[in-house]
Legacy VTK file of the C-alpha trace (Angstrom):
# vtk DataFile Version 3.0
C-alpha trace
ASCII
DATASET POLYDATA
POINTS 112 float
10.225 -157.420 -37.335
13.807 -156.516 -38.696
15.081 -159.103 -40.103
18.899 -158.693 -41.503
18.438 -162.031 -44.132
22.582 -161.680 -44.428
22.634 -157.870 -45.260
25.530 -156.181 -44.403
23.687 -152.570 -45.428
21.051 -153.511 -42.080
23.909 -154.631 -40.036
25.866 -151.061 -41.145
23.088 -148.756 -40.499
22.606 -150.609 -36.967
26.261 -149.774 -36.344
25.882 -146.465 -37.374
22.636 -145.648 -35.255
24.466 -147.404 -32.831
27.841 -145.032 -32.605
25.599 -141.534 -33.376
24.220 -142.802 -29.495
26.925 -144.903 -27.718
27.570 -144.304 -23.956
25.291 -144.804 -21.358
24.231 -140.239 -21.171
23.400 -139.780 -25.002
19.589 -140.958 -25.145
18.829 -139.646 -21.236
20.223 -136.167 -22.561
17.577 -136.544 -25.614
15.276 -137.410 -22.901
15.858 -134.448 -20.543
15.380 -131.986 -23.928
12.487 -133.406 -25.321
10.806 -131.616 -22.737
11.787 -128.190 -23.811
15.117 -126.337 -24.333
17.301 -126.484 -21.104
20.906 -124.939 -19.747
24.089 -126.551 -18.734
23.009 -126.741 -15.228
19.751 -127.847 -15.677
20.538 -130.616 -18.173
23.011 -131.257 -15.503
20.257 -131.645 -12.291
18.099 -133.426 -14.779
20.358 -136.219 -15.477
21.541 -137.625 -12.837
25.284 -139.018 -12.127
26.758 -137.331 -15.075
29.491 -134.710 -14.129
30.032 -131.054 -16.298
33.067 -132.870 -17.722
31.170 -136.216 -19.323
27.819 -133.411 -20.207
29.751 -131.366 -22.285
31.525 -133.805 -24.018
28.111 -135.731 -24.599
26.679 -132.349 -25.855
29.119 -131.504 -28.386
29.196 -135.100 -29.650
25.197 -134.936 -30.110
25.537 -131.221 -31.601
28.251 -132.948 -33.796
25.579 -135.565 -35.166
22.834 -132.822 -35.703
20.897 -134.462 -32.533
20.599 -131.159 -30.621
21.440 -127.776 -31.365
23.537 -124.997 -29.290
22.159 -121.507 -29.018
24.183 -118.777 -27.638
22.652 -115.691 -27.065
24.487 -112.264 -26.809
24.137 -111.410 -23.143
26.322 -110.958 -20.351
27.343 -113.080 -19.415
26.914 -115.311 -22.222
23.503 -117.551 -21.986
23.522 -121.131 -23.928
20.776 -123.277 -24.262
20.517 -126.290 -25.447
17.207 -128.235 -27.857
16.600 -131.062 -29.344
16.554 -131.020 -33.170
14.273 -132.702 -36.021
16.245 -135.102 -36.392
16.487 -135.568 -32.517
13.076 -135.823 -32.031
12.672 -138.610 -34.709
14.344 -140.829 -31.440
11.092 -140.305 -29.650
9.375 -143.640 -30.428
12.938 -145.506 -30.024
13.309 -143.806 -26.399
9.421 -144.861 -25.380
10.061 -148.595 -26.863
13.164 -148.765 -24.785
11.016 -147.187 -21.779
8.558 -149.652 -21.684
11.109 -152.585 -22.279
12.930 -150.764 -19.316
9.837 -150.781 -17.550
8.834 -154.718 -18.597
12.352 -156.221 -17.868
13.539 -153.938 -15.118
13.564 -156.823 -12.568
15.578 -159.157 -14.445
18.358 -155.844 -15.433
18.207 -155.272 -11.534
19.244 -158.719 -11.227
22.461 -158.526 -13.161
LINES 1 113
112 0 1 2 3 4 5 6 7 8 9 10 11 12 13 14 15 16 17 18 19 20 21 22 23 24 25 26 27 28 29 30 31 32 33 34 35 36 37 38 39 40 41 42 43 44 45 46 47 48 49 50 51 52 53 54 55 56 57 58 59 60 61 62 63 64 65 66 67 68 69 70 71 72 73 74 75 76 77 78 79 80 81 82 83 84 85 86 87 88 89 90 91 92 93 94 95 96 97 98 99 100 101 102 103 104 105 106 107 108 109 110 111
């Protein structure tokens, strides 16, 4: 257990995590590419509710913290795809802890 015992360093790198993933698309974007890498349009079926507007602002601010990458490839027209990085993937136990706490508690979050 994590215990802060009055440390401002624990309570920074919290806020820090905490800001690298803010919003409610960020960690069901990680989600959608730890599958494999994916296009626009397909990270855009595979996440439900989000628009092309809010996705590509989401995917430049996770490029931006070294989350995902961007490949563009020299076709025509252009192709992009988009994968999940090291440093992505090292969010993999976080996302299945808040899964199964989703899963757990998802009656009394209906609630609210």
């Amino acid at each position: 257990m994590l215990t802060t015992g009055g440390c401002p360093k624990t309570a920074l790198s919290i806020k820090d995590a905490l800001e690298a993933l803010e919003g409610r698309w960020k960690l069901l974007i990680l989600f959608a590419l730890s599958t494999g890498n994916k296009r626009f349009k397909q990270l855009s079926r595979e996440v439900p509710g989000i628009t092309d507007k809010t996705l590509s602002k989401e995917l430049k601010s996770l490029e931006a913290n070294k989350l995902i990458k961007r490949a563009v490839y020299d076709t025509f027209p252009p192709t992009v795809d988009y994968s999940i990085t090291a440093h992505g993937k090292s969010l993999e136990k976080v996302m299945e802890e808040l899964h199964y706490w989703g899963l757990a508690h998802r009656k009394e979050i209906m609630e609210n």
